[in-house]
Backbone as ProteinMPNN parsed JSONL, in Angstrom:
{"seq_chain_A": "XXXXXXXXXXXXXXXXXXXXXXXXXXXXXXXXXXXXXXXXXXXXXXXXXXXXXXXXXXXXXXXXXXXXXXXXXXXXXXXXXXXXXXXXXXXXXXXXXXXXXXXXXXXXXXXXXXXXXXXXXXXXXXXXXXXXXXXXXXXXXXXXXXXXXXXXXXXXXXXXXXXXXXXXXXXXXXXXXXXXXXXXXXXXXXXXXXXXXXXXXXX", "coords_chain_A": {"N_chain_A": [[19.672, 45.38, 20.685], [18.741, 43.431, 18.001], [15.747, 41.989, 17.399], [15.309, 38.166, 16.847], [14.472, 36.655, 14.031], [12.395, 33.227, 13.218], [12.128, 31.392, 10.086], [9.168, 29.308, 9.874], [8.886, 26.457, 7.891], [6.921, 25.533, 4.951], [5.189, 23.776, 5.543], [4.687, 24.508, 8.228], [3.257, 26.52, 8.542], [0.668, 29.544, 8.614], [-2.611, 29.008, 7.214], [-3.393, 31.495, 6.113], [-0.327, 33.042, 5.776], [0.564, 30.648, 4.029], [-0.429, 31.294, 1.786], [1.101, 33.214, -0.164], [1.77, 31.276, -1.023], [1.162, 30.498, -3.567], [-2.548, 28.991, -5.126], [-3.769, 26.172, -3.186], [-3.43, 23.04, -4.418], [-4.255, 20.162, -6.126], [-3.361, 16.804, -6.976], [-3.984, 15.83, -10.34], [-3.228, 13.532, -11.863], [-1.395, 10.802, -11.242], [2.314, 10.744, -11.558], [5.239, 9.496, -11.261], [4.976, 5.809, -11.074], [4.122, 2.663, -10.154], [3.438, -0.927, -10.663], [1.915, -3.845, -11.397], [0.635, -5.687, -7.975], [1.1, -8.509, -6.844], [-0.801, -11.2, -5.078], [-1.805, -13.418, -3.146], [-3.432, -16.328, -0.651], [-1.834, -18.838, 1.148], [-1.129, -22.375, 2.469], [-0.293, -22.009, 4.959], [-0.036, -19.38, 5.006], [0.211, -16.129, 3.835], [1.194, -14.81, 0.391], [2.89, -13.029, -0.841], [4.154, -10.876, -3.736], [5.9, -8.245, -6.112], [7.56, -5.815, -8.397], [10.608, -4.007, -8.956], [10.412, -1.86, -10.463], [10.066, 1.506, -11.24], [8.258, 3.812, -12.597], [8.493, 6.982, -14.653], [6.445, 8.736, -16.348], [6.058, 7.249, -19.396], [8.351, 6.175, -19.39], [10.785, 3.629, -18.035], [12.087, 4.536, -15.298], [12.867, 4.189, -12.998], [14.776, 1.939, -11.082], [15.034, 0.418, -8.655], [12.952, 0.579, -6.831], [11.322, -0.153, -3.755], [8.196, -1.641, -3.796], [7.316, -3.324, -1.406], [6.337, -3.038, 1.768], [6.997, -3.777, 5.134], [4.4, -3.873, 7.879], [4.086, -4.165, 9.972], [5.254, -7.048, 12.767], [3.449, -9.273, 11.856], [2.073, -8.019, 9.523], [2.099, -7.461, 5.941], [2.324, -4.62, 3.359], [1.365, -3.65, 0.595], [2.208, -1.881, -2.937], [0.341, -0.313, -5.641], [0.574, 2.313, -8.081], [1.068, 5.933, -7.569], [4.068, 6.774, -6.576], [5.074, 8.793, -4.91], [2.884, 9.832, -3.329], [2.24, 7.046, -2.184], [4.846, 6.913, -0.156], [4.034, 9.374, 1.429], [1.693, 7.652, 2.508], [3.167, 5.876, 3.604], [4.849, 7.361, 5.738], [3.014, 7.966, 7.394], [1.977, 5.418, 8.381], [4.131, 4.535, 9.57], [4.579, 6.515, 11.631], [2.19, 5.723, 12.742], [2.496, 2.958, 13.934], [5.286, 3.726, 15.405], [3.934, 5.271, 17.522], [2.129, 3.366, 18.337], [4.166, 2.001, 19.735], [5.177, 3.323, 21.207], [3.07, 3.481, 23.086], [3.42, 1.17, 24.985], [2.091, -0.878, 25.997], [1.606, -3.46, 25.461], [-0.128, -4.082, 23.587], [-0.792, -4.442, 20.141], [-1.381, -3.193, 16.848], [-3.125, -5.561, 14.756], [-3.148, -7.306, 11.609], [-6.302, -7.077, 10.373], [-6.739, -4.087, 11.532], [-4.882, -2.403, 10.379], [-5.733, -2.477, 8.175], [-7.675, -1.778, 8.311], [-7.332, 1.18, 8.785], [-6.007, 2.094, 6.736], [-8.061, 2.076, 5.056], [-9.747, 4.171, 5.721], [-7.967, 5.994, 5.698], [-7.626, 6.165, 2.444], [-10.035, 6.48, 1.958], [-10.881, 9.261, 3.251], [-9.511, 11.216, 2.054], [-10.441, 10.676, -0.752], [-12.974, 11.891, 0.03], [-12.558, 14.274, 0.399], [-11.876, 14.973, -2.103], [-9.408, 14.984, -3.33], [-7.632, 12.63, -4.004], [-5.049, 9.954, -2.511], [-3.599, 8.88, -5.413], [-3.448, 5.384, -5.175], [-3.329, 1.648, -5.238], [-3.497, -0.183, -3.117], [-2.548, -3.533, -1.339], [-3.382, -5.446, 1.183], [-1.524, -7.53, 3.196], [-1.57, -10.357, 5.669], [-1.304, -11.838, 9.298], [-3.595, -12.565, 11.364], [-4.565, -13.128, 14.532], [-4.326, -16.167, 14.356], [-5.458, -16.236, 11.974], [-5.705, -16.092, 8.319], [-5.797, -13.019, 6.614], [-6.467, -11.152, 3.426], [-6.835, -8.189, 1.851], [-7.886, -5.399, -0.108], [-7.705, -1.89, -1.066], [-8.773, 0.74, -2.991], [-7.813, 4.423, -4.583], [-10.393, 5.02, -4.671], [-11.778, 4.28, -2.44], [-12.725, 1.535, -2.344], [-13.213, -0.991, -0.834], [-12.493, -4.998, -0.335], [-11.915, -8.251, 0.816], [-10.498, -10.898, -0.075], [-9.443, -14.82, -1.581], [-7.222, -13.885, -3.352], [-5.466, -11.439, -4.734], [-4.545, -8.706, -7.301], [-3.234, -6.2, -8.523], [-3.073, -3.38, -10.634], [-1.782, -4.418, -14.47], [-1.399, -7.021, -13.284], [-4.214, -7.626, -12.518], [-5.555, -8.235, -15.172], [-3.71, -10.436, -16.012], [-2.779, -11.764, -14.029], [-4.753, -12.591, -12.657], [-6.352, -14.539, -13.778], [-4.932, -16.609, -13.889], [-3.887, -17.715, -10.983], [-7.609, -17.825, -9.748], [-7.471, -20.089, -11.51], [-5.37, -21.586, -10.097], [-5.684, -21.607, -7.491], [-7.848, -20.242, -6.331], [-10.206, -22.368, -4.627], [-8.741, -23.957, -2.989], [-7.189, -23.129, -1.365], [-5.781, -24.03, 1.442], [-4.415, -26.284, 1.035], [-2.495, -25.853, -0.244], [0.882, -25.374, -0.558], [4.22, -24.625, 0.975], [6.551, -24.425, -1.016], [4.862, -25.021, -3.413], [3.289, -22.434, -3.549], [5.487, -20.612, -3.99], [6.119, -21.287, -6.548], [3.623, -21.321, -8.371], [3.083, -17.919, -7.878], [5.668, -17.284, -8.799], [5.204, -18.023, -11.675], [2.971, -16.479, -12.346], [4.709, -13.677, -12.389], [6.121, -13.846, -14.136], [4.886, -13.753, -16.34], [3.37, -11.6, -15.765]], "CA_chain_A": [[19.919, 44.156, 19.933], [17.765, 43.332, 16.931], [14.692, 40.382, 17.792], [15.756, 36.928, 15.949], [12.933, 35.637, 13.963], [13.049, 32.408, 12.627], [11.52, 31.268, 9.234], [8.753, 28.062, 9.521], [8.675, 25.609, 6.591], [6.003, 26.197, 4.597], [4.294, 22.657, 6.217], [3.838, 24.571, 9.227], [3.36, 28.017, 8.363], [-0.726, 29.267, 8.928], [-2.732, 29.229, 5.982], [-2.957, 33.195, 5.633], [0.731, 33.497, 5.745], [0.978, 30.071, 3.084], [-0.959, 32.098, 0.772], [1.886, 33.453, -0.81], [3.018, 30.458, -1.739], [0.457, 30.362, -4.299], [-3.311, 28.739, -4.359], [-3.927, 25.043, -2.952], [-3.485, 22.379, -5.609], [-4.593, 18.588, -6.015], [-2.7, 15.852, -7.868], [-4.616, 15.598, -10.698], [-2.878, 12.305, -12.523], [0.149, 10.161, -10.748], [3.467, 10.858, -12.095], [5.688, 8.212, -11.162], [4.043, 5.094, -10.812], [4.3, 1.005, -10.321], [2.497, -1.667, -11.548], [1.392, -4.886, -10.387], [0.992, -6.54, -6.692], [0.472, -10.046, -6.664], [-0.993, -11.773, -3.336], [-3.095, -15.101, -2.471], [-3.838, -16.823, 0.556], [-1.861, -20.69, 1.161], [-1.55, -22.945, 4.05], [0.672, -21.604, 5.921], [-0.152, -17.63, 5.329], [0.195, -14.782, 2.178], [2.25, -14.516, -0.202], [2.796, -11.564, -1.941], [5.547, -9.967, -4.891], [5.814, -6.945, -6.841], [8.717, -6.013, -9.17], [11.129, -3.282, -8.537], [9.946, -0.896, -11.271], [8.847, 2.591, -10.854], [8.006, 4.717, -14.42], [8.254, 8.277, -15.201], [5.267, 8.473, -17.591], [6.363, 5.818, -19.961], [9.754, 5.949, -19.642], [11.347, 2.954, -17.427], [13.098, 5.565, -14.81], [13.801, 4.135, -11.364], [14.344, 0.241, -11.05], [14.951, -0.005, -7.406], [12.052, 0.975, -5.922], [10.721, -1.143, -3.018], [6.865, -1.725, -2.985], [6.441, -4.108, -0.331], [6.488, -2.517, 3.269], [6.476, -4.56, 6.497], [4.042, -2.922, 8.379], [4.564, -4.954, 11.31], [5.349, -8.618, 12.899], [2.405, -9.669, 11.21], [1.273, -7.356, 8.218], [2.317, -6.648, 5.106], [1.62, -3.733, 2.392], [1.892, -3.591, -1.046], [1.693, -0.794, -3.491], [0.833, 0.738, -7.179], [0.057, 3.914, -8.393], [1.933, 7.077, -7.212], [5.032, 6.462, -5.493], [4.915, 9.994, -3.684], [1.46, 9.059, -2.197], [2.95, 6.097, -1.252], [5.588, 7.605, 0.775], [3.086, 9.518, 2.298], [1.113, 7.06, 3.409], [4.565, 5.063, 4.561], [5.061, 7.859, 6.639], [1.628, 7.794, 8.597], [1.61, 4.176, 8.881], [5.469, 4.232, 10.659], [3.947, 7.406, 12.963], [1.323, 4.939, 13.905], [3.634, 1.983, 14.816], [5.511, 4.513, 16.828], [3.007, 5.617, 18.101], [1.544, 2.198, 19.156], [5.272, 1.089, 20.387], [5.66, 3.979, 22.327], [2.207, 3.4, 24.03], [3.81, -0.155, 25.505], [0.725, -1.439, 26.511], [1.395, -4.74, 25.578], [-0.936, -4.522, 22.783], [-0.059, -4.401, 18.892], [-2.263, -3.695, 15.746], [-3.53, -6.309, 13.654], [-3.897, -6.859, 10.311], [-7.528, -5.935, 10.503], [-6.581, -2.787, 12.298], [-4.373, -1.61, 9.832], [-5.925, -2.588, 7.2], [-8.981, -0.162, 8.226], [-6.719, 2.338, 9.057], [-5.951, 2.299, 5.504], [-9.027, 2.441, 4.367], [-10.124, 5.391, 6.56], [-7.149, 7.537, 5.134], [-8.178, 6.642, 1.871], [-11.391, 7.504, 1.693], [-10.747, 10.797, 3.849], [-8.699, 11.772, 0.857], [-11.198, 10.796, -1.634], [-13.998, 12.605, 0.827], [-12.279, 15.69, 0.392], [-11.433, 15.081, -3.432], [-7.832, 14.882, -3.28], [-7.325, 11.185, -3.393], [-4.338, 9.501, -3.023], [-3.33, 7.816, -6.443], [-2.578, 3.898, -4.932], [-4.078, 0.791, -4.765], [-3.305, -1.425, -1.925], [-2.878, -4.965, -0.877], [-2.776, -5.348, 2.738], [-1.831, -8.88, 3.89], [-1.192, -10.931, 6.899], [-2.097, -13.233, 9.907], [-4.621, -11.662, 12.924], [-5.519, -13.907, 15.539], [-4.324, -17.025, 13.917], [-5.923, -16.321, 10.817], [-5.221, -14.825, 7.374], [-5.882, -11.663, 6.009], [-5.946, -10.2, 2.685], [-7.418, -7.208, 0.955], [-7.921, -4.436, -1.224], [-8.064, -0.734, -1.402], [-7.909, 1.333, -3.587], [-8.203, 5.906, -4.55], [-11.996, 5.839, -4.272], [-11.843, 3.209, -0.543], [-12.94, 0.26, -2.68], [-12.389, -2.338, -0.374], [-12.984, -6.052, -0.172], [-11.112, -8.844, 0.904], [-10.606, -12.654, -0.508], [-8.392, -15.256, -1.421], [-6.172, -13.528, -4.545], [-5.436, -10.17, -5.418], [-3.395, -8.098, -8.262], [-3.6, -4.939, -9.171], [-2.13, -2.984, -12.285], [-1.89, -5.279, -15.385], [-2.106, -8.368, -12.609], [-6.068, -8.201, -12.451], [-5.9, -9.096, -16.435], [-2.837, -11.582, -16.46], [-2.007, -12.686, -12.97], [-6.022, -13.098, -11.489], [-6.701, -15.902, -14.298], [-4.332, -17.947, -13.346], [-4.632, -17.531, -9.486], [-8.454, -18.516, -10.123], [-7.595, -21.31, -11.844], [-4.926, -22.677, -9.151], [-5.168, -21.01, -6.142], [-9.11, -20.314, -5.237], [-10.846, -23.571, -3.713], [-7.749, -25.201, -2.511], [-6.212, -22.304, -0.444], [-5.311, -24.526, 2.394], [-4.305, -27.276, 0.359], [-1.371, -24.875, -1.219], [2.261, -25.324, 0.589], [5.216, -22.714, 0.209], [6.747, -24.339, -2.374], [3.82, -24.972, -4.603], [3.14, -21.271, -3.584], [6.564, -19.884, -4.892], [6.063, -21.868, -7.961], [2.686, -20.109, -8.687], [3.809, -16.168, -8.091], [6.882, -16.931, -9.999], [4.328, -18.416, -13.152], [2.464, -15.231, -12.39], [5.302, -12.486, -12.232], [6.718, -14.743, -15.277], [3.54, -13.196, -17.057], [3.595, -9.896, -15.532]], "C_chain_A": [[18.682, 43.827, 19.104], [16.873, 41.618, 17.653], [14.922, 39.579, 16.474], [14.342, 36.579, 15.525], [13.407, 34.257, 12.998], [11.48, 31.87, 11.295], [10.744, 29.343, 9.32], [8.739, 27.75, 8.231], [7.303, 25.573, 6.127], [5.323, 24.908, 5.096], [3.098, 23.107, 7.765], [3.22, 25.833, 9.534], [1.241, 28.054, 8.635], [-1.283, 29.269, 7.957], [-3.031, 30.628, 5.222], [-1.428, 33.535, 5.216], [1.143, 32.227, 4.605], [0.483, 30.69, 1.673], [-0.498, 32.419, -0.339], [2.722, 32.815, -1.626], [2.228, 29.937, -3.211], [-1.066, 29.174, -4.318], [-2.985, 27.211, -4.05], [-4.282, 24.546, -4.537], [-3.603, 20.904, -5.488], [-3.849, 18.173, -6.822], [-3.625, 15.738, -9.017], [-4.681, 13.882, -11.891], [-1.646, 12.077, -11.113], [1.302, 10.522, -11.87], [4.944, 9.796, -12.086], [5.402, 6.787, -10.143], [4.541, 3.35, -11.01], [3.172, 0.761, -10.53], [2.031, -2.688, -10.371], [1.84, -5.58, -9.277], [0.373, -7.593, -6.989], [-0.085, -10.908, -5.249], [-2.016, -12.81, -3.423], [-2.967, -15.685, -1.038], [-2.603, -19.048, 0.359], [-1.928, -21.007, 2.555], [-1.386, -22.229, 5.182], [0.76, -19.714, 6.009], [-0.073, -17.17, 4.378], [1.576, -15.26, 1.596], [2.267, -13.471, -1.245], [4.134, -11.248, -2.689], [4.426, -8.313, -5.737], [7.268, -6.907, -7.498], [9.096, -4.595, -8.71], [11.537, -1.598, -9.433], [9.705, 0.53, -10.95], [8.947, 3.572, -12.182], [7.542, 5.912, -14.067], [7.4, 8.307, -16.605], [5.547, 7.363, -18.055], [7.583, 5.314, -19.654], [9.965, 4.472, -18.308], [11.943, 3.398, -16.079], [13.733, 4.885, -13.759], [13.521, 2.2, -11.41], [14.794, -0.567, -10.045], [14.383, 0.39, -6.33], [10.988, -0.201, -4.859], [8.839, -0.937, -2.772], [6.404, -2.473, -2.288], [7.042, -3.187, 1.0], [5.611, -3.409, 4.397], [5.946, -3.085, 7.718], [4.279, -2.66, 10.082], [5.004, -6.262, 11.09], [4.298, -9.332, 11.539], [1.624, -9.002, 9.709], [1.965, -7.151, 7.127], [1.799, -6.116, 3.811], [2.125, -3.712, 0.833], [1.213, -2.553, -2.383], [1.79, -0.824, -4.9], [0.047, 1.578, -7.248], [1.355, 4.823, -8.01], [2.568, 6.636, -6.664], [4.742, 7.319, -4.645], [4.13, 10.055, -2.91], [1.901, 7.989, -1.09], [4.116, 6.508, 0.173], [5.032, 8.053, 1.587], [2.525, 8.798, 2.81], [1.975, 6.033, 4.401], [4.363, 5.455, 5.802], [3.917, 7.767, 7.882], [1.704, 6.252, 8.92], [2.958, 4.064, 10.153], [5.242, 4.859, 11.502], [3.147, 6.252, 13.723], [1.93, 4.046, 14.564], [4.193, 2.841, 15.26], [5.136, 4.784, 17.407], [2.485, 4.268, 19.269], [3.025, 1.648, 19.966], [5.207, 2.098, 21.98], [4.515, 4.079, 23.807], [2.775, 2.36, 25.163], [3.486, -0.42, 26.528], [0.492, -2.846, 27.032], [1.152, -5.068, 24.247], [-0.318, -3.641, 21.064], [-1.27, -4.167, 17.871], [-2.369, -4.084, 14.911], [-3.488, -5.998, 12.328], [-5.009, -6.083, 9.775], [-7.314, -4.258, 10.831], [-5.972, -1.847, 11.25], [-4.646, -1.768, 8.159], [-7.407, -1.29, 7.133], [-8.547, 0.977, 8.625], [-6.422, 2.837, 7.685], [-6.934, 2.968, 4.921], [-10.017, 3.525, 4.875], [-9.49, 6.339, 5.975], [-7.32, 7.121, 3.697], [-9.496, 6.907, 1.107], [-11.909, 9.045, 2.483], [-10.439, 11.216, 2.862], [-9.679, 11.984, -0.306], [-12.345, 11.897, -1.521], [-13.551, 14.078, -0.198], [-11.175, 15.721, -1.331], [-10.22, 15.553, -3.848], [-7.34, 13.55, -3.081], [-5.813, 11.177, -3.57], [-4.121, 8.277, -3.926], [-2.544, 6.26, -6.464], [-3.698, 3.427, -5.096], [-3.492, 0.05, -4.099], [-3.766, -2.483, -1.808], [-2.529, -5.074, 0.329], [-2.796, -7.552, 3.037], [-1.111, -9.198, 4.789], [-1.839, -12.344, 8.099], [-2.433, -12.408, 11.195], [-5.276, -12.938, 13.195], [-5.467, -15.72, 15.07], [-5.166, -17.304, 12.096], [-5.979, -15.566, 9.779], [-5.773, -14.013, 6.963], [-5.615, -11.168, 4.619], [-7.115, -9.084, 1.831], [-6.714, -5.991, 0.58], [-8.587, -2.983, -1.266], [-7.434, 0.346, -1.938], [-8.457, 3.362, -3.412], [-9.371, 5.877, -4.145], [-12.227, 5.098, -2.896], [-12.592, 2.427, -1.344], [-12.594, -0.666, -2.181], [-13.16, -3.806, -0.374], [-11.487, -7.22, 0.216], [-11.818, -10.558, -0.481], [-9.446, -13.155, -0.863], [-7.047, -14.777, -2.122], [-6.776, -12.534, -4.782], [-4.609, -9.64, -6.138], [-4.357, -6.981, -8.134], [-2.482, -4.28, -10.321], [-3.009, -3.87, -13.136], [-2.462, -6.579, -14.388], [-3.979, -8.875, -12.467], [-6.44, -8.462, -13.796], [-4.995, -10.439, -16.508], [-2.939, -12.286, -15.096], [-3.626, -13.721, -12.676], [-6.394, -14.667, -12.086], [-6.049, -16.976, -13.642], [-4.399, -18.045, -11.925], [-6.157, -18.051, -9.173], [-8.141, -19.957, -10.166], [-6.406, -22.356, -11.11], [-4.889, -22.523, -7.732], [-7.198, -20.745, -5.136], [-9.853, -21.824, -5.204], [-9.779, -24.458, -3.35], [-6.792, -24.645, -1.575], [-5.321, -23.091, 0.492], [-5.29, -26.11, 2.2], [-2.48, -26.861, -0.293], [0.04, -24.864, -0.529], [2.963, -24.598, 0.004], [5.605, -23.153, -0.734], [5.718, -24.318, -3.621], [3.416, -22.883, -4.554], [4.086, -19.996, -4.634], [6.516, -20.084, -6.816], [4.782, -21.025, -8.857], [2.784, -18.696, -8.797], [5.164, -16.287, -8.814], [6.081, -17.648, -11.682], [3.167, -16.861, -13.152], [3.531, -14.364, -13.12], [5.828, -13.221, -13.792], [6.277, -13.498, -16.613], [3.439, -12.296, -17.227], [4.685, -9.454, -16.857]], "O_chain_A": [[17.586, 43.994, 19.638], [17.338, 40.595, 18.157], [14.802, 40.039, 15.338], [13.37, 36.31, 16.231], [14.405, 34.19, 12.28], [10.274, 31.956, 11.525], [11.395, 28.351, 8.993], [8.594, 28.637, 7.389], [6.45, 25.584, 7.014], [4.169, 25.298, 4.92], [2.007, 22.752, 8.211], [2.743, 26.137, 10.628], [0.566, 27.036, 8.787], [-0.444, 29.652, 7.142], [-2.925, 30.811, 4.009], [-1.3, 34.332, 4.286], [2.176, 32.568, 4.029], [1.074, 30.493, 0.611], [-1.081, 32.208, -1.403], [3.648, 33.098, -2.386], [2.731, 29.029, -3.872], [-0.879, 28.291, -3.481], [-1.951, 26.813, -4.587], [-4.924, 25.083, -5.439], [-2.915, 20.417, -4.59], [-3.446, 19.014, -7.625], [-4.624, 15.327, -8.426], [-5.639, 13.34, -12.442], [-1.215, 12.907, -10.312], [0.986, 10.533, -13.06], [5.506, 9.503, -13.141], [5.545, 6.694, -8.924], [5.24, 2.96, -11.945], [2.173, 1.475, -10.619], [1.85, -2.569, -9.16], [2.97, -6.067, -9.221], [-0.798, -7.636, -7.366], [0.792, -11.072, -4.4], [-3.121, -12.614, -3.93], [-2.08, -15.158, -0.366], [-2.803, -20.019, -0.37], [-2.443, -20.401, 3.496], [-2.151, -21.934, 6.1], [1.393, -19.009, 6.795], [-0.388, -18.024, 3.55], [2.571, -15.812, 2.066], [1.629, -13.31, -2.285], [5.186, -11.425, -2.075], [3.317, -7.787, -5.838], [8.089, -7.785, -7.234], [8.236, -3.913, -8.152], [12.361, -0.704, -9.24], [8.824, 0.593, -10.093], [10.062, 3.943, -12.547], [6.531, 6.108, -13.392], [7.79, 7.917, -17.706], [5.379, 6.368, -17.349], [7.836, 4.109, -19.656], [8.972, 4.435, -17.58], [12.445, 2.41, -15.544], [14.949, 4.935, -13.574], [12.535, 1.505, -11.655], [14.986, -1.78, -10.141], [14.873, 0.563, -5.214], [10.082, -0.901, -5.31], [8.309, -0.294, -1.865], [5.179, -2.588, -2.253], [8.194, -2.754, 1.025], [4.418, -3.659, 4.568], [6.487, -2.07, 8.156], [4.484, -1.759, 10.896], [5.186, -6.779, 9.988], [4.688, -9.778, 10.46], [0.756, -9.567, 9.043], [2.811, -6.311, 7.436], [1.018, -6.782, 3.131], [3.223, -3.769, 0.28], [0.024, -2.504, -2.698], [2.807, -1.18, -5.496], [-1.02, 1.689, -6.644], [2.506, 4.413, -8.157], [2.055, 5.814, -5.904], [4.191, 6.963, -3.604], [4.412, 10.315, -1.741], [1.935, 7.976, 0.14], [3.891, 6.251, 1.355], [5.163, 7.531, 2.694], [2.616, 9.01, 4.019], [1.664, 5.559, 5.494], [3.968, 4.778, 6.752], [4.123, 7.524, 9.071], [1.353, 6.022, 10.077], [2.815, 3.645, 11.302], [5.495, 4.307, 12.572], [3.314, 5.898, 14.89], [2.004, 4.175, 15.786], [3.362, 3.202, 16.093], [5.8, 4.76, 18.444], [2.477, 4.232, 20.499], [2.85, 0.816, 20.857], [5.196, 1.812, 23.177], [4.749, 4.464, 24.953], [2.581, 2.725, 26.323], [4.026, -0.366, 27.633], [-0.106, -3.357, 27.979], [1.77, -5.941, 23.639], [0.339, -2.607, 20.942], [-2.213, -4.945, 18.014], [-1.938, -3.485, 13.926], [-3.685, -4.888, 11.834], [-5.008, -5.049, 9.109], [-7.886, -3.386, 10.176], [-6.376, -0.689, 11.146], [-3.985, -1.326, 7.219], [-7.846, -0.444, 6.353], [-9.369, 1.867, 8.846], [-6.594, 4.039, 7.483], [-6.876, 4.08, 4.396], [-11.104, 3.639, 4.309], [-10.031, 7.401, 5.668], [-7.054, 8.213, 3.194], [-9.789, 7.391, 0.014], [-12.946, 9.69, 2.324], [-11.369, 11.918, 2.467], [-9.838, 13.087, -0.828], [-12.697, 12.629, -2.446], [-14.104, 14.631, -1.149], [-10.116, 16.31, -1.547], [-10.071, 16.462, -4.665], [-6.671, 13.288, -2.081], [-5.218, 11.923, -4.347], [-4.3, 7.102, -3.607], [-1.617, 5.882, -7.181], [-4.776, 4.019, -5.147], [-2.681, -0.59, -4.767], [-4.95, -2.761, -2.001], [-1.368, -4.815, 0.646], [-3.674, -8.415, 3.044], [-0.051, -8.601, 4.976], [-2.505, -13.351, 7.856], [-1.643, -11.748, 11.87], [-6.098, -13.6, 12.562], [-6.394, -16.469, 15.379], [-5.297, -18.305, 11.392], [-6.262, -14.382, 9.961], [-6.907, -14.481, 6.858], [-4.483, -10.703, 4.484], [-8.148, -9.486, 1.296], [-5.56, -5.611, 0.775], [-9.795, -2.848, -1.461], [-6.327, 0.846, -1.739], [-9.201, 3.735, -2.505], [-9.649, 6.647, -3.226], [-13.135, 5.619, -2.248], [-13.724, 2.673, -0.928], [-11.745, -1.381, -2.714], [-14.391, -3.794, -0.411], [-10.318, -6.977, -0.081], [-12.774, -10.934, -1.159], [-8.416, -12.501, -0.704], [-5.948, -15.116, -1.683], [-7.977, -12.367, -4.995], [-3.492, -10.004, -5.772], [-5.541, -6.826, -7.837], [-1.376, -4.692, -10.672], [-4.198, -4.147, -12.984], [-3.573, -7.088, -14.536], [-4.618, -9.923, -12.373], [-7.577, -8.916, -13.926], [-5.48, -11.451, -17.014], [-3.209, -13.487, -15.131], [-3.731, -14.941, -12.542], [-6.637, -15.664, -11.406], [-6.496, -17.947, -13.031], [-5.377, -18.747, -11.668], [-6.132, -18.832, -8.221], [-8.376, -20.812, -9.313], [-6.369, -23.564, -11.347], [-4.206, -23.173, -6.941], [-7.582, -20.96, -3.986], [-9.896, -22.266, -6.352], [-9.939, -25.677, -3.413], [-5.857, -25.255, -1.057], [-4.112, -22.879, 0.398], [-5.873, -26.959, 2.874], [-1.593, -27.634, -0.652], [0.076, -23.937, 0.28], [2.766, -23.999, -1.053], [5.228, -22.536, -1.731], [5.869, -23.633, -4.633], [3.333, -22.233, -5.596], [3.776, -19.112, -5.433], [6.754, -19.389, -7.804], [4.995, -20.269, -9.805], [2.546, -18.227, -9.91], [5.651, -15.308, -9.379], [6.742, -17.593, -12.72], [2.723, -16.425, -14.214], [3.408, -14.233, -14.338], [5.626, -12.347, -14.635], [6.919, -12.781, -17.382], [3.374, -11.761, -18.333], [5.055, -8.287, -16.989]]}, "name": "protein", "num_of_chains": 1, "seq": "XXXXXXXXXXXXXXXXXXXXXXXXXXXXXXXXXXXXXXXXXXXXXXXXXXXXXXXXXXXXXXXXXXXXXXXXXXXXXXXXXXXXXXXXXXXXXXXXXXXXXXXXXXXXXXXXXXXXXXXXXXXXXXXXXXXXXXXXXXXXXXXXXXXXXXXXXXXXXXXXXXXXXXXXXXXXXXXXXXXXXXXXXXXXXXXXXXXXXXXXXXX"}
């Protein structure tokens, strides 16, 4: 009787035997790509949008693409740049929440937590000069208290009260500035909604 062999996917194949599949290659631009995340800090916790855009070079192409992802109870992510990156990094973040569920410990990770988990994978990426083409808004509430920041391809991070990225860090940040930093916790949901919809207005 003849020995069955069975063919791995080239993901898991060794790298002598991927060889063939021609050499290793980096992204060198994004290809289909979103725009701006909007996010600030009010009383009561984040608020973040994004629009449902995603562009093939210029073209308009896909216009139900979700960039917000609940990461957990408490966190959420928000993306532009590469979608396909994105995905990728989806996928590692949902491994880790499985990961952490299936530990069931008790214990859950934070905003903080996953916000430097972020910023660990991308500046590994960058390390090894293959970034992935996003920038991230991570927001949420750890420990009774809010959360938001920013990282982006090269691990540029920082937090504070308002962030955009895309076009939003020319149109949205002005106005955000001028109603949203020194009064954070002064800011209630509706006055909140009213602000990201005079933003995205803009966008």
């Amino acid at each position: 009787m003849d020995p069955v062999t069975f063919e791995l996917p080239h993901t898991l194949r060794r790298p002598q035997e991927a060889a063939g599949y021609g050499p290793t290659t980096h992204t060198t631009q994004p290809i289909v790509t979103g725009t701006s995340v909007v996010a600030f800090k009010y009383k009561d916790g984040i608020m973040m949008a994004a629009d449902c855009l995603a562009s093939y070079g210029s073209l308009a192409r896909f216009r139900n693409e979700k960039r917000l992802m609940k990461v957990n109870e408490t966190t959420l992510l928000g993306v532009s740049g590469d979608m396909g990156d994105f995905q990728h990094v989806k996928h590692k973040l949902e491994d880790l929440m499985t990961h952490e569920y299936d530990m069931d410990d008790g214990q859950t990770l934070g905003t903080r937590s996953v916000y430097k988990c972020l910023s660990n994978i991308m500046y590994g990426r960058r390390t090894n000069i293959n970034p992935l083409w996003n920038a991230y808004v991570v927001g949420g509430v750890d420990g009774g208290e809010r959360v938001l920041g920013y990282v982006d391809l090269y691990a540029t991070t920082y937090s504070t009260d308002c962030i955009a990225t895309g076009f939003g860090k020319h149109l949205a940040v002005p106005i955000l500035r001028k109603r949203v930093e020194g009064r954070v916790d002064d800011i209630t949901e509706e006055e909140a909604v009213a602000i990201m919809d005079d933003c995205m207005r803009v966008l």
